[in-house]
Biotite code that builds the C-alpha atoms (Angstrom):
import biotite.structure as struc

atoms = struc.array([
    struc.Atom([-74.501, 39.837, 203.283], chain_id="A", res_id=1, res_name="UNK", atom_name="CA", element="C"),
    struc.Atom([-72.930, 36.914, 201.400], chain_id="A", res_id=2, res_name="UNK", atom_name="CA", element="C"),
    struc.Atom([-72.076, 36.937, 197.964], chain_id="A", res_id=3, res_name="UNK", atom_name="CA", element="C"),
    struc.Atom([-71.735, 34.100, 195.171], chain_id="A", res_id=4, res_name="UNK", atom_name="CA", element="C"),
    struc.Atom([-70.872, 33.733, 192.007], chain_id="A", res_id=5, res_name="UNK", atom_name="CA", element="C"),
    struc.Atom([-71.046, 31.548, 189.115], chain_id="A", res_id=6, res_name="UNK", atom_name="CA", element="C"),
    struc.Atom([-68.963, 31.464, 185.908], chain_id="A", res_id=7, res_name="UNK", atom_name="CA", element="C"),
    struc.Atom([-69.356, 29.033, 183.037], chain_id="A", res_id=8, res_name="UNK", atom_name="CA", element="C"),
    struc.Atom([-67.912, 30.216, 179.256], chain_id="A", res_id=9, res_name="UNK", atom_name="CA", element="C"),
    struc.Atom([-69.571, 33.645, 178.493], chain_id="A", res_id=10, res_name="UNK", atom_name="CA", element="C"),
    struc.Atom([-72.225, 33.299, 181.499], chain_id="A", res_id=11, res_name="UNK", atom_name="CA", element="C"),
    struc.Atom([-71.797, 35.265, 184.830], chain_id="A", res_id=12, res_name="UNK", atom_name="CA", element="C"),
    struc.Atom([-74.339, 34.821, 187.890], chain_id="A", res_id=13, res_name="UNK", atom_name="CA", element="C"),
    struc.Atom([-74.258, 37.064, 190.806], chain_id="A", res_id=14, res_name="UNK", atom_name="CA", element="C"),
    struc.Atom([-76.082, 36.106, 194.534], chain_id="A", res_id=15, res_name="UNK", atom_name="CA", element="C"),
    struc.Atom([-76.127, 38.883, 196.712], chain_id="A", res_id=16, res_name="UNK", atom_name="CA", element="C"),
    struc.Atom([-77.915, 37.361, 200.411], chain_id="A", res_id=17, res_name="UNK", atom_name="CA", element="C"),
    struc.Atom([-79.362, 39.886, 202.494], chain_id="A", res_id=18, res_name="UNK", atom_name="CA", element="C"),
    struc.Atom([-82.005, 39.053, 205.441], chain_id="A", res_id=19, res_name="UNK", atom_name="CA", element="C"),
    struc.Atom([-84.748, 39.459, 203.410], chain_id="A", res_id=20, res_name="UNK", atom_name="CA", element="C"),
    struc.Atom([-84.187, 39.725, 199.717], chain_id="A", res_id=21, res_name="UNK", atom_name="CA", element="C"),
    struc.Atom([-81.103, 38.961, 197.411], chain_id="A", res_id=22, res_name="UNK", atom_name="CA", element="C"),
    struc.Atom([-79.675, 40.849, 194.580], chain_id="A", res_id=23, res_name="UNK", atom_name="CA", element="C"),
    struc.Atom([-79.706, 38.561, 191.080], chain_id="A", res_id=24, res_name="UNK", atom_name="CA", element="C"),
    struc.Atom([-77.218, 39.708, 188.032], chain_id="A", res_id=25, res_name="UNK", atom_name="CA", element="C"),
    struc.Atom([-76.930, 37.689, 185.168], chain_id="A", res_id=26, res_name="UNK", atom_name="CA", element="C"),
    struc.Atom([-74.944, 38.273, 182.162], chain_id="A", res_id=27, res_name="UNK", atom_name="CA", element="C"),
    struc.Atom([-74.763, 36.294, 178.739], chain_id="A", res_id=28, res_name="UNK", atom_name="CA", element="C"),
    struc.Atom([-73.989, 36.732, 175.368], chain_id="A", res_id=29, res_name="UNK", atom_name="CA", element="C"),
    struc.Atom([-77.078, 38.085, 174.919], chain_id="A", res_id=30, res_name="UNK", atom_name="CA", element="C"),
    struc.Atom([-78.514, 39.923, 177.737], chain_id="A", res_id=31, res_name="UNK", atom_name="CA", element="C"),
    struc.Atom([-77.819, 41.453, 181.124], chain_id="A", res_id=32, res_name="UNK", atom_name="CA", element="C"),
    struc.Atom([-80.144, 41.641, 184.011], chain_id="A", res_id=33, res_name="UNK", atom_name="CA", element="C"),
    struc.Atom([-80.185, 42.347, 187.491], chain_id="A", res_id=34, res_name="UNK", atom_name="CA", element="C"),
    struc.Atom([-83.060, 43.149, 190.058], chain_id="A", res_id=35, res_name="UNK", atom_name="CA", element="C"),
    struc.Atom([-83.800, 42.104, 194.362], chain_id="A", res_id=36, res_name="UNK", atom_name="CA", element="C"),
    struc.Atom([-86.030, 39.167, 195.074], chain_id="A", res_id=37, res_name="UNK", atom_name="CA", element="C"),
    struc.Atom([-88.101, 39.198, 198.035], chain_id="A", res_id=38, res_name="UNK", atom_name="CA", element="C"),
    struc.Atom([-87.136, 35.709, 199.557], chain_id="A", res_id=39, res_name="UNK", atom_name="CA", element="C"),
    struc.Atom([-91.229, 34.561, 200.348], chain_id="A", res_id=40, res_name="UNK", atom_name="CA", element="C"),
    struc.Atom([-91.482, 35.424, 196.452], chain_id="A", res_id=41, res_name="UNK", atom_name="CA", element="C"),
    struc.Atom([-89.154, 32.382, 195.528], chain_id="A", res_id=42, res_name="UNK", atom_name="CA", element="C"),
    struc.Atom([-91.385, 30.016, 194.751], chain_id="A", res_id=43, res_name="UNK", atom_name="CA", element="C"),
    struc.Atom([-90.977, 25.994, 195.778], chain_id="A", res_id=44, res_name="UNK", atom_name="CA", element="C"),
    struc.Atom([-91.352, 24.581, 192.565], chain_id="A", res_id=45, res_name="UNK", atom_name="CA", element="C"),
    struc.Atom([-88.291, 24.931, 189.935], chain_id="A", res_id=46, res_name="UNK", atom_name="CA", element="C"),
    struc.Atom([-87.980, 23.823, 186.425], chain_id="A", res_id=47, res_name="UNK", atom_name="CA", element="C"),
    struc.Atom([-84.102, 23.008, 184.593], chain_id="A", res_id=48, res_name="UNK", atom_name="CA", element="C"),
    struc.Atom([-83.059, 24.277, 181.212], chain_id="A", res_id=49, res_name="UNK", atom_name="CA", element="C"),
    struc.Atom([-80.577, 23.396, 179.290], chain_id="A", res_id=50, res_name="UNK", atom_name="CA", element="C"),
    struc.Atom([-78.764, 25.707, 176.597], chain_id="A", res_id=51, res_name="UNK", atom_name="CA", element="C"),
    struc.Atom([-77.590, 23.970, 174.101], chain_id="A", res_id=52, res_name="UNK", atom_name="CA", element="C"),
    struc.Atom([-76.062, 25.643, 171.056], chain_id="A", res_id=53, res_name="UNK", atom_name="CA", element="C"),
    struc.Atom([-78.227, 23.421, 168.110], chain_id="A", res_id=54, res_name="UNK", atom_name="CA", element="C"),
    struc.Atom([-75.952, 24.741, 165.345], chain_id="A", res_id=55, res_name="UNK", atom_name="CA", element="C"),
    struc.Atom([-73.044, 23.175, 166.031], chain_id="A", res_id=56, res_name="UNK", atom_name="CA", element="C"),
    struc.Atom([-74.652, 19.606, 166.408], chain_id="A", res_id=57, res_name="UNK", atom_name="CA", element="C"),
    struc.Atom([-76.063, 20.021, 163.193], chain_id="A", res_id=58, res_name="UNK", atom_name="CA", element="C"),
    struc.Atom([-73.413, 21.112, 161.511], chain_id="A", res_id=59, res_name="UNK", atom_name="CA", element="C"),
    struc.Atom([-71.211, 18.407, 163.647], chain_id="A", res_id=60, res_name="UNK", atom_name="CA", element="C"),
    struc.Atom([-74.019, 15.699, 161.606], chain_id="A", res_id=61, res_name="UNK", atom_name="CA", element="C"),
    struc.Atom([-73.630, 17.000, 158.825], chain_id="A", res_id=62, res_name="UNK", atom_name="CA", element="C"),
    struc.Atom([-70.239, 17.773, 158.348], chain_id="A", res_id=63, res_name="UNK", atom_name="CA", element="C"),
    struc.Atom([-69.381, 13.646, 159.808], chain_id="A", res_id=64, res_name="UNK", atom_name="CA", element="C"),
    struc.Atom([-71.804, 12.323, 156.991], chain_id="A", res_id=65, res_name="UNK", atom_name="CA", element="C"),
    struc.Atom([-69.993, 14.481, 154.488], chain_id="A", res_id=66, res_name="UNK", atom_name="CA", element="C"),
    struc.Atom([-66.548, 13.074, 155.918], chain_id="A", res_id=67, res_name="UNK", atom_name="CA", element="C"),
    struc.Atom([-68.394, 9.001, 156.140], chain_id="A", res_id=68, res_name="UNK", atom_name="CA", element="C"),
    struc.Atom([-69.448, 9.547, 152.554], chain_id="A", res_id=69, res_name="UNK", atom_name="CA", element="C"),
    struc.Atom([-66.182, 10.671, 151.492], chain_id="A", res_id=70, res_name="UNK", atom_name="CA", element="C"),
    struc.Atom([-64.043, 8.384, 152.729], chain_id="A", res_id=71, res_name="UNK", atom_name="CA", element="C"),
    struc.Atom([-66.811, 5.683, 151.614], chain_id="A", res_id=72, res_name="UNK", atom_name="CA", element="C"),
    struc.Atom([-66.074, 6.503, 147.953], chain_id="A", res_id=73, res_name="UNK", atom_name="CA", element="C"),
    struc.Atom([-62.317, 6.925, 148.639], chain_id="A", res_id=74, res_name="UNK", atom_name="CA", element="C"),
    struc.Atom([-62.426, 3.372, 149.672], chain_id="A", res_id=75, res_name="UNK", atom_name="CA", element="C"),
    struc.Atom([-64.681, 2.281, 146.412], chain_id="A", res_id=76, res_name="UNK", atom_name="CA", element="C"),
    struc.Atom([-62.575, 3.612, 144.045], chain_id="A", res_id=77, res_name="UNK", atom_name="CA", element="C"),
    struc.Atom([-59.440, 3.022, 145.779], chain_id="A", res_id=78, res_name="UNK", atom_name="CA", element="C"),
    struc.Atom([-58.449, 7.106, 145.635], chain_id="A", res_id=79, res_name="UNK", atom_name="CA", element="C"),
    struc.Atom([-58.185, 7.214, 149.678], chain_id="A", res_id=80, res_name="UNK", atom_name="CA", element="C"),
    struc.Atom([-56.324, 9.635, 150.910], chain_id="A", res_id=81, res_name="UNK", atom_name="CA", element="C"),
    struc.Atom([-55.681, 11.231, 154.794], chain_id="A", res_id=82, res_name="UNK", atom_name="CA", element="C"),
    struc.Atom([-57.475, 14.305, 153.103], chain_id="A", res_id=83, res_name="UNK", atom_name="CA", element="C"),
    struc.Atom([-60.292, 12.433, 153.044], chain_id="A", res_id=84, res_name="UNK", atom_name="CA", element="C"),
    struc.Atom([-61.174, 12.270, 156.503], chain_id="A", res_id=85, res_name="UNK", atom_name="CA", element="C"),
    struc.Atom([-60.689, 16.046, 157.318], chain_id="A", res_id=86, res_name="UNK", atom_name="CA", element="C"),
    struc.Atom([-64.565, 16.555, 156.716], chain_id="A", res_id=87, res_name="UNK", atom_name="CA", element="C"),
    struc.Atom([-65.130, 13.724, 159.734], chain_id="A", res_id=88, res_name="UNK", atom_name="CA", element="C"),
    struc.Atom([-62.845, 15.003, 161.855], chain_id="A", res_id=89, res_name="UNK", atom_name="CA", element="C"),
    struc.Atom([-63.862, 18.598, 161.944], chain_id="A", res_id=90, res_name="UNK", atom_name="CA", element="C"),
    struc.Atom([-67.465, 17.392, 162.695], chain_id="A", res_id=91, res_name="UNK", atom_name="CA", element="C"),
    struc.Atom([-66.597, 14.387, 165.517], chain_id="A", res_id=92, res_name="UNK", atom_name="CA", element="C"),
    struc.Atom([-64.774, 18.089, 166.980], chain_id="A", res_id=93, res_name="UNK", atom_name="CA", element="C"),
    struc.Atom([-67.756, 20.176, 166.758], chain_id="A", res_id=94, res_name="UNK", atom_name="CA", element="C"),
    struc.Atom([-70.104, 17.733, 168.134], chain_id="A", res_id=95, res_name="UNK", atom_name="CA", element="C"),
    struc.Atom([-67.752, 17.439, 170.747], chain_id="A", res_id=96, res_name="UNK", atom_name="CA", element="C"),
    struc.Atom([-68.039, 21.008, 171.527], chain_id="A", res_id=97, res_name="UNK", atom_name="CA", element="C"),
    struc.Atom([-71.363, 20.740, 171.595], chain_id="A", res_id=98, res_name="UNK", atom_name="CA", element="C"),
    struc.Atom([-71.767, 18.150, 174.388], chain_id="A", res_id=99, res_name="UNK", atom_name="CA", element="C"),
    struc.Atom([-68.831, 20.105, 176.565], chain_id="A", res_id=100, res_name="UNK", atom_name="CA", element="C"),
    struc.Atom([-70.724, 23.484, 175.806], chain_id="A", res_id=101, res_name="UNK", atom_name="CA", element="C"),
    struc.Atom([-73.765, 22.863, 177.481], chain_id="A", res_id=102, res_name="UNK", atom_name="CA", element="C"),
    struc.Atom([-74.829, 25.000, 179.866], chain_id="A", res_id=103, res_name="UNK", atom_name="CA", element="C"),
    struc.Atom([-77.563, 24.039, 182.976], chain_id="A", res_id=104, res_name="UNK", atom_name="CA", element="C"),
    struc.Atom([-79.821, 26.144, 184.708], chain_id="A", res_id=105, res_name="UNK", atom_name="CA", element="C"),
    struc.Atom([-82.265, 25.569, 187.819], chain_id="A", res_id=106, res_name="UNK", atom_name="CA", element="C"),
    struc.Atom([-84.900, 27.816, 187.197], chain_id="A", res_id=107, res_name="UNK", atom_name="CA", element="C"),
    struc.Atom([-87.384, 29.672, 189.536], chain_id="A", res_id=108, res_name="UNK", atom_name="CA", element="C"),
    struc.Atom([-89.966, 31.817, 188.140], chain_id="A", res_id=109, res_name="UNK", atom_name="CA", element="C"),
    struc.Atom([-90.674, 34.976, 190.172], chain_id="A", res_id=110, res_name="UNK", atom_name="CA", element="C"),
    struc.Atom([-92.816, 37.728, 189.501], chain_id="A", res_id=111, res_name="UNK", atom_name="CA", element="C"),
    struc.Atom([-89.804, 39.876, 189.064], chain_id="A", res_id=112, res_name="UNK", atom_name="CA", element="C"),
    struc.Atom([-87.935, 37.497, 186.153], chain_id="A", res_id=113, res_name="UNK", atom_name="CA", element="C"),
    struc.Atom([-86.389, 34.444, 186.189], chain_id="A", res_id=114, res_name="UNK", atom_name="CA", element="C"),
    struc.Atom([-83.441, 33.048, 188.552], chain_id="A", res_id=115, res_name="UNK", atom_name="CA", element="C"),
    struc.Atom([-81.842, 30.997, 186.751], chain_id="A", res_id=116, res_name="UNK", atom_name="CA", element="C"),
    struc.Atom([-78.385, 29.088, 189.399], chain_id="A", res_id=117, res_name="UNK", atom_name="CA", element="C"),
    struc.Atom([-75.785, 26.796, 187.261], chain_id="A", res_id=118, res_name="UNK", atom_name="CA", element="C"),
    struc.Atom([-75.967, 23.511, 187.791], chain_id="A", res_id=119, res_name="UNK", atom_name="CA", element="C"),
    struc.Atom([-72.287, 23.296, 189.144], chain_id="A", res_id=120, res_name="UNK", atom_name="CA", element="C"),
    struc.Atom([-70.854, 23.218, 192.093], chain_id="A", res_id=121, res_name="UNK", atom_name="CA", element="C"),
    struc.Atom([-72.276, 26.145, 193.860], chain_id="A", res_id=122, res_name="UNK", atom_name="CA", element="C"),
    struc.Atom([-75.719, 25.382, 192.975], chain_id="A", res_id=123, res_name="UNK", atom_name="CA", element="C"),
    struc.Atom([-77.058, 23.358, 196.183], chain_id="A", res_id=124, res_name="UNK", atom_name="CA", element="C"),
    struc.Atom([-75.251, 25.678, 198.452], chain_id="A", res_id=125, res_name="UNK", atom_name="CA", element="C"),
    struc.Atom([-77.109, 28.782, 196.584], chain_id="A", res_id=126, res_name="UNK", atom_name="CA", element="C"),
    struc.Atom([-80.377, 26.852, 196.657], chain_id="A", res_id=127, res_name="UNK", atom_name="CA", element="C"),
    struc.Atom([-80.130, 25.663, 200.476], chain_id="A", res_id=128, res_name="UNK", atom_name="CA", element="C"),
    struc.Atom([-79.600, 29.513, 201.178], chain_id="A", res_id=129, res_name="UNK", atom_name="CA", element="C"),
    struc.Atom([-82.292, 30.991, 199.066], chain_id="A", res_id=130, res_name="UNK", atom_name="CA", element="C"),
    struc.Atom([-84.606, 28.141, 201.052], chain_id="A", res_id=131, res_name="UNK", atom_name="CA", element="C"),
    struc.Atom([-83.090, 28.789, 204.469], chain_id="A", res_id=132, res_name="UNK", atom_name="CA", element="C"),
    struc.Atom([-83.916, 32.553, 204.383], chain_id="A", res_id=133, res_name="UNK", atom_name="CA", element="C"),
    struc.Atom([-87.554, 31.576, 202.756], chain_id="A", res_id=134, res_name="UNK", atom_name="CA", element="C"),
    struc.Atom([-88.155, 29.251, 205.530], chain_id="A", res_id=135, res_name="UNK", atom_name="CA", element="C"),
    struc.Atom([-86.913, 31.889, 208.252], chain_id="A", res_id=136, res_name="UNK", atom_name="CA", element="C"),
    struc.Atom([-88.993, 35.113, 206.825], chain_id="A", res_id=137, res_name="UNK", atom_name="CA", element="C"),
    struc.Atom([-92.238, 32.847, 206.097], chain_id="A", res_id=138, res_name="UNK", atom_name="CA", element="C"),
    struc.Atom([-91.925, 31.421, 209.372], chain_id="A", res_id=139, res_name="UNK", atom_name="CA", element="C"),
    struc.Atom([-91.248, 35.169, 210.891], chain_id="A", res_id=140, res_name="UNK", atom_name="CA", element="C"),
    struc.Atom([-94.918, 36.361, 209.247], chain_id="A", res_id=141, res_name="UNK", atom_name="CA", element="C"),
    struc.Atom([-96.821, 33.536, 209.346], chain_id="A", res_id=142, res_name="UNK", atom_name="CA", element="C"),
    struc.Atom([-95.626, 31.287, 212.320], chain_id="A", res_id=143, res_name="UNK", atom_name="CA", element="C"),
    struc.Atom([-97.204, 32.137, 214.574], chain_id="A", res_id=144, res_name="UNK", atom_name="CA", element="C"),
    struc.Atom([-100.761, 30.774, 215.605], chain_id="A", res_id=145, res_name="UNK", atom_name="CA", element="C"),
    struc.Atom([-102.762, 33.629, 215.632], chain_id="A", res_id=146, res_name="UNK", atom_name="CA", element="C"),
    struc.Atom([-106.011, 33.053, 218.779], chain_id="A", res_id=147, res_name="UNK", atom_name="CA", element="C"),
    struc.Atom([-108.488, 35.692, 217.045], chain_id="A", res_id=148, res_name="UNK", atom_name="CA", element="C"),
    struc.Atom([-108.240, 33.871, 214.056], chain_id="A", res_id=149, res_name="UNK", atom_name="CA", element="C"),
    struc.Atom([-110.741, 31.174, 212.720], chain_id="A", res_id=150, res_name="UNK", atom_name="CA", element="C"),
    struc.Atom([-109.571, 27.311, 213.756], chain_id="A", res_id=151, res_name="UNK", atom_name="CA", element="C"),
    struc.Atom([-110.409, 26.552, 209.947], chain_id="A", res_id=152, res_name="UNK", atom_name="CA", element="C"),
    struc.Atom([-108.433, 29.558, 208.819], chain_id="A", res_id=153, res_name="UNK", atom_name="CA", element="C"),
    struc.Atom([-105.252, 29.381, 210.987], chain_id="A", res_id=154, res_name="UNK", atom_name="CA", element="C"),
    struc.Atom([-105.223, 25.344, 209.906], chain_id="A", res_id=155, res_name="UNK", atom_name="CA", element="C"),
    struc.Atom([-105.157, 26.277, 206.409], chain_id="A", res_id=156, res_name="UNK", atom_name="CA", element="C"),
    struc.Atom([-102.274, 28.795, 206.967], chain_id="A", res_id=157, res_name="UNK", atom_name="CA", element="C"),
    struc.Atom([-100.287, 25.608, 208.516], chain_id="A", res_id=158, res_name="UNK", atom_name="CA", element="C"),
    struc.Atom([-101.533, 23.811, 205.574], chain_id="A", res_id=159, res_name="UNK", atom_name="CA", element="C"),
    struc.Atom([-100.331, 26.065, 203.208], chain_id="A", res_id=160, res_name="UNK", atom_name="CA", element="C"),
    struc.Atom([-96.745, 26.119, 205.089], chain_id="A", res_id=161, res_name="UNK", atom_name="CA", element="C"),
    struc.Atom([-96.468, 22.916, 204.842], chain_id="A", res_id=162, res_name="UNK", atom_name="CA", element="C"),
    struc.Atom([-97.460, 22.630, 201.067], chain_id="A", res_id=163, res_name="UNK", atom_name="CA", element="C"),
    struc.Atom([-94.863, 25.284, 200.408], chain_id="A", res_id=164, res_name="UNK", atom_name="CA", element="C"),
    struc.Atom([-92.282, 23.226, 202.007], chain_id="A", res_id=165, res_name="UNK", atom_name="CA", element="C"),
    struc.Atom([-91.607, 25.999, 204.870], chain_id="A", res_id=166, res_name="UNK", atom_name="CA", element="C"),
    struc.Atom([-92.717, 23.277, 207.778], chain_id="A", res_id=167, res_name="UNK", atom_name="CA", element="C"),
    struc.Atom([-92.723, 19.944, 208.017], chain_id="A", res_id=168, res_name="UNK", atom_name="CA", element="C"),
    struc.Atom([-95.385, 16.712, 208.325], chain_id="A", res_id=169, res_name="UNK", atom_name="CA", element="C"),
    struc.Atom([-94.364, 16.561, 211.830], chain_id="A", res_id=170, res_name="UNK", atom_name="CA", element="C"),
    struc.Atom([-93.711, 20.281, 212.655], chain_id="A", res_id=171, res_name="UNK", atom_name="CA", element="C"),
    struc.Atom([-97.747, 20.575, 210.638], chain_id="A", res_id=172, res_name="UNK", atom_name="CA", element="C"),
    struc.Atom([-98.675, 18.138, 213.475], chain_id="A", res_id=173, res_name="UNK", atom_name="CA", element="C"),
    struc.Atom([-98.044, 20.199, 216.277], chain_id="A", res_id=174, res_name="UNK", atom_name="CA", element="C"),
    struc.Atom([-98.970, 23.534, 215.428], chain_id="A", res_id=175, res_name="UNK", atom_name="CA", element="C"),
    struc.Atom([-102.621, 21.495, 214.970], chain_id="A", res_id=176, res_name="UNK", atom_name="CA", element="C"),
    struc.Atom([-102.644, 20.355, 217.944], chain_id="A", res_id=177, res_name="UNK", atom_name="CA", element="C"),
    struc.Atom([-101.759, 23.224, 219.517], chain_id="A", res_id=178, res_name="UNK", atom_name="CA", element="C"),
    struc.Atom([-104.185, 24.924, 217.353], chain_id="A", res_id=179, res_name="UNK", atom_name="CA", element="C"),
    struc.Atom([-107.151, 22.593, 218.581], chain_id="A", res_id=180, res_name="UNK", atom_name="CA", element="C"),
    struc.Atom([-106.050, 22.836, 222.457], chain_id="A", res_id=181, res_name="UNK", atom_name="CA", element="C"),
    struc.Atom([-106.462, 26.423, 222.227], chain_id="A", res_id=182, res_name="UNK", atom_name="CA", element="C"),
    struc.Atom([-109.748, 26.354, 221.071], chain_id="A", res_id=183, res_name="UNK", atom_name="CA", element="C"),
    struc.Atom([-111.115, 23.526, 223.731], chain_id="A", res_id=184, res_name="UNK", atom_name="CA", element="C"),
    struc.Atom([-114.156, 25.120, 225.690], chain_id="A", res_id=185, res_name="UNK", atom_name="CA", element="C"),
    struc.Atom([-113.250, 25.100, 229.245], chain_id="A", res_id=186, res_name="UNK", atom_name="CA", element="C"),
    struc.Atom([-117.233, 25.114, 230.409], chain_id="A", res_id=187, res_name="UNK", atom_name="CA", element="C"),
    struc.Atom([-118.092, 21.961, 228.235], chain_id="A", res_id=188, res_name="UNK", atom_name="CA", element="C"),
    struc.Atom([-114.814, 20.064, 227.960], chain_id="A", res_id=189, res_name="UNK", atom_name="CA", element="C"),
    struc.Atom([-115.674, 19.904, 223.748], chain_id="A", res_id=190, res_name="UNK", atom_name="CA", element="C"),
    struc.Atom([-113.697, 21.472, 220.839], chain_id="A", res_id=191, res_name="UNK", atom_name="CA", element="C"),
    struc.Atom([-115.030, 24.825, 219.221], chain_id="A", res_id=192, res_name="UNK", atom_name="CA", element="C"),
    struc.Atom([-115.561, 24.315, 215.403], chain_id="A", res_id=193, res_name="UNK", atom_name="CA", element="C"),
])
């Protein structure tokens, strides 16, 4: 078992590998959650979030058109003083916070809850291990050709492999083939549909 984690401000995200599930944790500000994910439940597709924290861009605006206005009317009336661009200051610094506060998130959606991995970098290493143990356990159920099967049925289990990403184009190719030799009637030379 390998374990990883990732750290950004007040977020902590836990990877626990096993051979055929991982333990998730993930604590915010908010919430805490933890629970095992079956490896053939991560799903291929993936979606990115990115937590922003809206406040303090809006009050960053608001607070730099106070300041602009200020020391736009210092400057009319000729009253300018270093006071006067306090207000633009403070909110150049909070929108500045706001851009180095961001936090981003790969997302996979499993029937158990979300795993959400940083975008930092950990992430590809986490992601290429979550795959590389989804590969190996669908592979371990389903990669095998199975004889008693229906051709049409064993083709669309390749199919479906491949859709999922857990064989490739080429390694698709093969398995048909091999599929298709295996059902060639020896008596009449022709394929069995």
């Amino acid at each position: 078992m390998s374990e990883i984690v990732q750290k950004k401000f007040f977020n902590t995200i836990k990877f626990d590998f096993g051979s055929e599930s991982f333990k998730y944790y993930h604590k915010d500000n908010q919430t805490e959650e933890q629970f095992r994910v079956a490896y053939t439940s991560v799903p291929n597709d993936r979606s990115t979030f990115t937590d922003k924290n809206i406040w303090l861009r809006n009050v960053g605006f608001i607070w730099c058109l106070l300041g602009l206005i200020i020391l736009g009317l210092g400057m009319v009336d000729g009253s300018l003083t270093m006071a006067d661009g306090l207000w633009l200051l403070l909110g150049a610094i909070c929108l500045a916070v706001f851009q180095f506060s961001q936090v981003k998130y790969t997302i996979f959606r499993t029937a158990k809850g979300n795993v959400m991995v940083l975008q930092n970098d950990d992430h590809d290493n986490i992601v290429q291990e979550m795959f590389n143990h989804r590969r190996e356990q669908f592979l371990m159920i389903y990669g095998d050709i199975n004889s008693e099967n229906d051709i049409n049925e064993e083709i669309g289990k390749f199919k479906w492999l491949r859709d999922e990403g857990v064989i490739t184009e080429n390694e698709f190719d093969k398995k048909i083939k091999i599929i298709q030799l295996a059902n060639v009637n020896p008596e009449t030379d022709k394929r069995v549909n």
